[in-house]
C-alpha positions in Angstrom: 123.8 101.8 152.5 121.6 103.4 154.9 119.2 101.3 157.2 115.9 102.7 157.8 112.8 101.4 160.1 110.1 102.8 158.0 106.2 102.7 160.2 102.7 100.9 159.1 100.8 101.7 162.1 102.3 99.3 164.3 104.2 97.8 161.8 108.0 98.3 161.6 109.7 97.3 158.3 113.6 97.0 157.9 114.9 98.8 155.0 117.9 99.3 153.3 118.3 102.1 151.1 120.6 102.7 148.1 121.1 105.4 146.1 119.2 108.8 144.6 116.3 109.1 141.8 113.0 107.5 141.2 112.5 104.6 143.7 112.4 100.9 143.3 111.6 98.6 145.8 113.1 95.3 146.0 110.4 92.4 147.8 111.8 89.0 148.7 110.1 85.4 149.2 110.1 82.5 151.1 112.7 81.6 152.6 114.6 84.3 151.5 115.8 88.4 152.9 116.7 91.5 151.4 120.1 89.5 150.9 118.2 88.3 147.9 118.8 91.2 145.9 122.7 91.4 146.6 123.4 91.4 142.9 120.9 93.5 141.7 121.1 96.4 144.2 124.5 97.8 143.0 123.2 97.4 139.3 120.1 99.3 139.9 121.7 102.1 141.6 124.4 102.8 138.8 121.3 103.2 136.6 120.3 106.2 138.7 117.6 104.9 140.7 116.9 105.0 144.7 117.2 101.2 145.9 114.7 100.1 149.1 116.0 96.6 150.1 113.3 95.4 152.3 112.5 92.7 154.8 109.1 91.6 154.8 106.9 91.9 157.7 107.6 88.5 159.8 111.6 88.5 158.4 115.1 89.6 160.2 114.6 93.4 161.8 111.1 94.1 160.5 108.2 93.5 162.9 107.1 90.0 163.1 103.0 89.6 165.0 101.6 86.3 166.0 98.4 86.7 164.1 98.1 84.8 161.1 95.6 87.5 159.8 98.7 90.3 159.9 100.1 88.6 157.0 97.1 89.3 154.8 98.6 90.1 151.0 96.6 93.4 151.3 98.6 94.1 155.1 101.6 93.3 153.2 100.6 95.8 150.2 100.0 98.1 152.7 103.9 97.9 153.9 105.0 98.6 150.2 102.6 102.0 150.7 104.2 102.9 153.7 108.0 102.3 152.7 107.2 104.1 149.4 105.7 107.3 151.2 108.4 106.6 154.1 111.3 107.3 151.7 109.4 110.9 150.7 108.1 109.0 147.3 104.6 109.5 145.9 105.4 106.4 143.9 107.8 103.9 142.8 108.5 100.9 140.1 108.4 97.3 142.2 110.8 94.1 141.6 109.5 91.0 143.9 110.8 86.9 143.6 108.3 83.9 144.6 105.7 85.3 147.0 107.5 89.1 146.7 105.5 88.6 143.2 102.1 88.5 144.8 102.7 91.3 147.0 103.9 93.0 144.4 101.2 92.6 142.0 98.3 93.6 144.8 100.0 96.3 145.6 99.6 97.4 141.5 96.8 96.9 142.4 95.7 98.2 145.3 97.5 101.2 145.1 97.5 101.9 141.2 98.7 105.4 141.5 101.6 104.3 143.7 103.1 101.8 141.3 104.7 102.7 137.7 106.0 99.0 137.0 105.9 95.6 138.2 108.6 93.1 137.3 107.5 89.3 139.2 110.3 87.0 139.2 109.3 83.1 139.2 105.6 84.0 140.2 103.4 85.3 138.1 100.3 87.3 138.7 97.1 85.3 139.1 93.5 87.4 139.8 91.3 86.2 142.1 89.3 83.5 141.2 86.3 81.5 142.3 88.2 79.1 145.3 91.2 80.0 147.5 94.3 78.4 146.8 94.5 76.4 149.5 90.9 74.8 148.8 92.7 74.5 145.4 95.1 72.6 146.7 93.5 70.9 149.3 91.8 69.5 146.2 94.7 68.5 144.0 96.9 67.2 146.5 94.2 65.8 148.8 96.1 62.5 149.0 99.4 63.5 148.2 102.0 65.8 149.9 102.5 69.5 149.4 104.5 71.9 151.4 101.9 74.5 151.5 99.1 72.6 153.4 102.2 71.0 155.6 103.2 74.4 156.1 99.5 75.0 157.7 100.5 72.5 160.8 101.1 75.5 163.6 104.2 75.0 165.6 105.0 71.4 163.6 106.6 72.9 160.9 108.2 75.8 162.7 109.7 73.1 164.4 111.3 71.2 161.7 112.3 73.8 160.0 114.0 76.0 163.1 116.0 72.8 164.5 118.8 73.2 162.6 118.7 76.3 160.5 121.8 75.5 158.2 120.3 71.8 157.1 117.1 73.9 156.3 118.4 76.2 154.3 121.0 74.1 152.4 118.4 71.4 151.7 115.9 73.8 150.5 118.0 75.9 148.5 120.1 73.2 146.3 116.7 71.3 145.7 114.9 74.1 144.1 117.5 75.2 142.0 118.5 73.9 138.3 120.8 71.3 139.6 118.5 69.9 142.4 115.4 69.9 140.3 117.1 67.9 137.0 118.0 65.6 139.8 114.7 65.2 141.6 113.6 64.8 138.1 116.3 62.1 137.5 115.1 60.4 140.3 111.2 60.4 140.9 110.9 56.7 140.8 113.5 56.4 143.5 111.2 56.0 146.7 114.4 57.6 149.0 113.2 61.3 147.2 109.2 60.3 147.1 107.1 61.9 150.4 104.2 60.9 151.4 101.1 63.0 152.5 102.3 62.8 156.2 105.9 64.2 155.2 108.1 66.9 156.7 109.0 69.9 154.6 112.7 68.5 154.5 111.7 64.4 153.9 112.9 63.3 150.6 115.1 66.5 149.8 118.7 65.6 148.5 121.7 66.1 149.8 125.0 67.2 147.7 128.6 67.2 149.1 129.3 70.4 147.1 127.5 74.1 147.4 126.5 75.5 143.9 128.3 78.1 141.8 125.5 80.6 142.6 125.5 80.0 146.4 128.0 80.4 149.2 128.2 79.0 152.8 128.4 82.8 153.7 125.5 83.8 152.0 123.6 80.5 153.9 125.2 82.3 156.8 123.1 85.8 156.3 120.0 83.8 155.7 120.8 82.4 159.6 121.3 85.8 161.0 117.7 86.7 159.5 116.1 83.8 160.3 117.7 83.4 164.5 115.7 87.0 164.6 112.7 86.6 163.1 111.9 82.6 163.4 110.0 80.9 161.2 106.1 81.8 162.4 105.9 85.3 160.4 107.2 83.8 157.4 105.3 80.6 157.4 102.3 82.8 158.2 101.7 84.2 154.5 100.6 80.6 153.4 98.4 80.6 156.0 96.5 83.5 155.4 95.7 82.6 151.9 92.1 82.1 152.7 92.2 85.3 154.1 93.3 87.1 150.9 90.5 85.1 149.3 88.1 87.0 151.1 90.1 90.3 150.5 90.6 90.3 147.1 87.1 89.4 146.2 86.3 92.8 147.3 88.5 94.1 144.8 87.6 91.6 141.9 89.2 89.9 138.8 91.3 92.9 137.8 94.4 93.1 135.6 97.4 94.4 135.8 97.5 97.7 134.1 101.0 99.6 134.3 103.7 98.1 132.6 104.9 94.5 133.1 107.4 92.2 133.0 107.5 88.6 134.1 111.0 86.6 134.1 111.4 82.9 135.4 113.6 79.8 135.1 112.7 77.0 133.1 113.6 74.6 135.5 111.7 76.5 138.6 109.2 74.7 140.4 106.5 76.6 140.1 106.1 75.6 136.7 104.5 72.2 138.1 102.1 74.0 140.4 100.4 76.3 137.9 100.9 73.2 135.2 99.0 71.3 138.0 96.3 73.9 138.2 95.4 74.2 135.0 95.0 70.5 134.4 93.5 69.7 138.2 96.3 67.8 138.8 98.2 66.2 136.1 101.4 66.6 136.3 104.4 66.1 133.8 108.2 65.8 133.7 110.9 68.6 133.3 110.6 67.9 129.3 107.6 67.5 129.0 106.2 71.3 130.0 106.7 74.1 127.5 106.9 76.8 129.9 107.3 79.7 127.7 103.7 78.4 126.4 102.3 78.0 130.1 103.2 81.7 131.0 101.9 82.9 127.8 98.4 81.3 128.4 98.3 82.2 131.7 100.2 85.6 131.4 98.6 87.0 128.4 94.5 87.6 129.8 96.0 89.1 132.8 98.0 92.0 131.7 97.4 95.2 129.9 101.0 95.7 129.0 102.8 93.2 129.4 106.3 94.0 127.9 108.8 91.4 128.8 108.0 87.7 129.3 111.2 85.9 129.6 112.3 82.0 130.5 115.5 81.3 131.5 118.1 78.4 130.5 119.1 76.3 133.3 117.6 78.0 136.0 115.4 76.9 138.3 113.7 78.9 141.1 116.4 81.5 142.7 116.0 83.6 139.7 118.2 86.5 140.6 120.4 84.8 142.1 120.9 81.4 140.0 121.5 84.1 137.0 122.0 86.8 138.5 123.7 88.9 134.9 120.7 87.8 132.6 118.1 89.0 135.2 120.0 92.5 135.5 120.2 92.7 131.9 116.6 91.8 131.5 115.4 94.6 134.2 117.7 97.0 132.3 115.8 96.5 128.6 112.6 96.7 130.6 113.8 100.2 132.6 114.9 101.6 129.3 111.1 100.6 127.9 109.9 102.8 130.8 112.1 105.7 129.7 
């Protein structure tokens, strides 16, 4: 592995770098590193491609501003450009999980020349539409709690969430997956797991006396390192700027993805409920009762022009990669092959 610092401007971003060939650049979420892509980087590089590990602007080594407004989705498309031309690339195929999607997408879109495929894990891609998302929300959840708009409380939730950085993490990592979502699910009625609009991010989260098979106390261990750099600000920062990226993407209009595609999630992942929410301005079912292979493909289907792979995966719920980690490298194998 070799670490690079690759400049945007002012803008440092921590890379690491695996590998020789054609690129492909490996964009994390929230609250998540490069780390995130431990068991896909030495599969993708004994295919024969160049592996760029990043952290996202705001995350461990990379540079992390104040602003809210430097963590624009079209200033973090702009990072992709720059590590892509950085690594002596004119272009490269990009892999990004939860908001790694997004930046993923508008950077397909931004940069169309840069980008020869654009695999999304558990987020799909969405085109500007007539309201931000957070006026979206704001009118969904206008009475109810939802960890985006909490996450818009400046210096409250960077609080909660920096006080003890191993409850955070544990709490927010065995509730999103397959086992803590069938159990949320289990237990809606139960008013111990129920938040109310005045909440914290970790109210209401259950706790288990045992780590999943997918996770280990050392890998909650690198997600400390990362996050005793970089804080929680940068990161909780891209949900701020969404109104920003309203404003941004306008510019750019409705447009579809146009190189090749491929969309993977977990059947049990929560964003599910979101877009099932949106669509339906607010109604909101139980684990059973969502088809999600029919969600994606009625919200997947308009946006693409070649959309090659759509899959949904068995008893996993939003760590994708890491939650199934030999289904999602065989997945991004077929789909590589396509490219071929």
């Amino acid at each position: 592995m070799l670490h690079r610092i690759i400049s945007n401007n002012e803008i440092d971003i921590s890379t690491n770098v695996y590998g020789k060939g054609p690129l492909i650049v490996l964009i994390h979420g929230w609250p998540e590193s490069w780390y995130s892509w431990r068991h896909q980087i030495p599969f993708l590089e004994k295919l024969g491609y160049q592996i760029a590990a990043i952290s996202v602007r705001g995350y461990g080594k990379s540079s992390n501003p104040y602003a809210i407004e430097e963590y624009s989705i079209g200033k973090l498309a702009s990072d992709i450009k720059a590590v892509i031309n950085g690594l002596g690339h004119k272009s490269a195929i990009l892999i990004g999980h939860d908001w790694g999607g997004p930046i993923a997408w508008t950077t397909a879109i931004m940069y169309p020349n840069m980008v020869n495929a654009v695999v999304g894990l558990s987020v799909p891609y969405l085109p500007v539409g007539t309201q931000s998302s957070l006026d979206l929300w704001k009118q969904i959840y206008k009475d109810k709690y939802f960890y985006q708009l909490y996450f818009l409380k400046e210096g409250l939730a960077e609080k909660e969430l920096e006080k003890d950085l191993l409850k955070t993490f544990e709490l927010c990592y065995f509730s999103n997956d397959s086992r803590g979502m069938l159990f949320l699910n289990k237990n809606k009625d139960n008013p111990k797991y129920q938040k109310n609009k005045n909440s914290g991010y970790l109210e209401g989260l259950p706790e288990f006396s045992k780590y999943p098979s997918w996770l280990s106390r050392n890998d909650i261990d690198v997600l400390i390192d990362e996050f005793t750099i970089s804080g929680m600000r940068g990161p909780l920062n891209r949900y701020r700027a969404q109104d920003i990226d309203f404003k941004e993407l306008q510019e750019l209009g409705p447009k579809k993805i146009t190189q090749p595609a491929a969309f993977i999630t977990g059947e049990h992942d929560p964003v599910n409920f979101f877009l099932s929410g949106a669509a339906s301005k607010g109604s909101f079912g139980s684990l059973a009762s969502i088809d999600v292979k029919e969600l994606f493909n009625q919200v997947l289907s308009q946006n693409y022009e070649d959309l090659r792979m759509l899959e949904v995966l068995e008893n996993v719920g939003h760590w994708t990669q890491e939650e199934a980690p030999e289904e999602v490298n065989q997945i991004l194998k077929k789909f590589l092959a396509k490219l071929a």
